[in-house]
N, C-alpha and C positions, 0 to 999 in steps of 0.2 A: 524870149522872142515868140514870136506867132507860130503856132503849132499850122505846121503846112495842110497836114488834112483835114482836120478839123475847116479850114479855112480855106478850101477847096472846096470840103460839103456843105460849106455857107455860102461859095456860088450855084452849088446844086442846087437849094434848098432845103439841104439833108443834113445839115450838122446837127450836133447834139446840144446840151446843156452845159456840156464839159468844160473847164475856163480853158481859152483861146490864147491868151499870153500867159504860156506856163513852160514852154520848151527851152529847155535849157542847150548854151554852147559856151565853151570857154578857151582861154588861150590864145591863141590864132586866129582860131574860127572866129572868136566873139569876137574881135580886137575889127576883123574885117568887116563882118556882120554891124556893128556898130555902127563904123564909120561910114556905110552905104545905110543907114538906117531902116535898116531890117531888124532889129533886135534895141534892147536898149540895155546900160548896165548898173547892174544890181549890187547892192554888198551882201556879205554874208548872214546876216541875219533876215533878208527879204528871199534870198535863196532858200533859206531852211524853214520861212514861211510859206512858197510854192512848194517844197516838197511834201511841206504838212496839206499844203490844200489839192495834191496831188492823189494825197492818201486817202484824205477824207470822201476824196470822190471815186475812189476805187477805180484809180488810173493805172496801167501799168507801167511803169519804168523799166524802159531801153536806155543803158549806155553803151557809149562804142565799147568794142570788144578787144580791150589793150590794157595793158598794167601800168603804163604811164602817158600822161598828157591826156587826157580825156577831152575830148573836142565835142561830146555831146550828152545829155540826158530829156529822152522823148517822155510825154509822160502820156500816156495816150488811152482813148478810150477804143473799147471792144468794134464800137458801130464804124467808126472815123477812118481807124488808123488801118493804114493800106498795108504794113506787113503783119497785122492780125488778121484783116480778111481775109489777105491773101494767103495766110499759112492757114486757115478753115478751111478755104475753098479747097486748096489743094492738096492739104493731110500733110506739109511739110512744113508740121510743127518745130521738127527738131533744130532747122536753122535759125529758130530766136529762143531755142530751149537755154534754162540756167541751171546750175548744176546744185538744184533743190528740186523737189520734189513734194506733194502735197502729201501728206499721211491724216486719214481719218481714223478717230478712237471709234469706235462702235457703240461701248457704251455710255459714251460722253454727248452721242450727236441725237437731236433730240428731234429732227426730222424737220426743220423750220423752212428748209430750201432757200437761204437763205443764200448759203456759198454756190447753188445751182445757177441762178440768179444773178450773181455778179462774175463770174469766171467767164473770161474773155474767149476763152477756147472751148465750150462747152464739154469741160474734162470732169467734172461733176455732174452725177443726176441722183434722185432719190430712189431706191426702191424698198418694197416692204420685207419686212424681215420678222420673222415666226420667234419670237420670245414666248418662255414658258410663262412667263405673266400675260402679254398679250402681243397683239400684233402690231407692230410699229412700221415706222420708216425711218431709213438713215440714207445716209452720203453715200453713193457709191464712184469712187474715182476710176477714171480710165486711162492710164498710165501714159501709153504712146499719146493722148493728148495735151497730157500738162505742161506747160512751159516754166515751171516753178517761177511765177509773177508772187507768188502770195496775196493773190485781193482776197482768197476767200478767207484766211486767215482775220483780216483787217473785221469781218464783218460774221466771225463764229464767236456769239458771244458765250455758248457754253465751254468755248474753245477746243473742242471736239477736233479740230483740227491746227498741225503743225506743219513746220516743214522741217527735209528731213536731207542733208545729202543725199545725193543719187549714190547706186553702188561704181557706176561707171563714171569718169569725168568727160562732161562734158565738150568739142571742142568745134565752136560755131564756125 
């Protein structure tokens, strides 16, 4: 279906690049969504093509927060989507937090800002760092901001970065 923000800041004028029928519902939700034709339905192999081109664009993925019946997957970008702004604006990351977390290697990250760059929650930034060879730059994460999405992961090609369980579980 139509990613609702996304398509909200295409009546502002504000949307991004990001594809527009990529939000996923299922079950119920879709069955109704369907039939009012707000959504349309997909088979399993066109679903695991949007979540490839989900990835590729360095969307985040929300799904609803239950163990069974899943009624949703947002796939959303940093500019659009109204609970990443919204948890920037107001430092209340932890209620779309997952229970990963980002871990940079030090000597693996090669300073590209690359994962600065795509992190939805501006929970990466570079700074320089004193090696006995010389002076470089790496990744520095800021913990209370990560929501463990993994975009920066998708796009650390020395892979300098993983993710890692949090030590606490998470409970949104």
């Amino acid at each position: 279906g139509l990613c609702y923000c996304r398509h909200k800041r295409q009546h502002q004028g504000k949307a991004c690049n990001a594809e527009l029928d990529i939000c996923m519902t299922f079950n119920n939700v879709a069955g109704s969504l369907i039939r009012s034709e707000y959504a349309r339905r997909v088979d399993r192999v066109e679903c695991k093509e949007l979540l490839h081109k989900a990835w590729e664009q360095n969307l985040v993925q929300f799904g609803e927060n239950v163990q069974n019946n899943v009624a949703f997957i947002c796939n959303c970008c940093s500019c659009c989507c109204e609970a990443l702004v919204g948890a920037r604006r107001t430092g209340f990351s932890q209620s779309i937090r997952s229970n990963f977390i980002a871990s940079v290697t030090d000597e693996l990250c090669v300073g590209c800002g690359k994962c600065v760059e795509v992190c939805p929650m501006g929970a990466l930034s570079l700074i320089s760092k004193y090696d006995v060879k010389k002076n470089k730059k790496v990744a520095i994460l800021t913990a209370e901001n990560c929501i463990g999405c993994g975009v920066c992961v998708n796009v650390c090609k020395p892979e300098a970065i993983e993710m890692k369980a949090r030590d606490k579980k998470v409970l949104t």
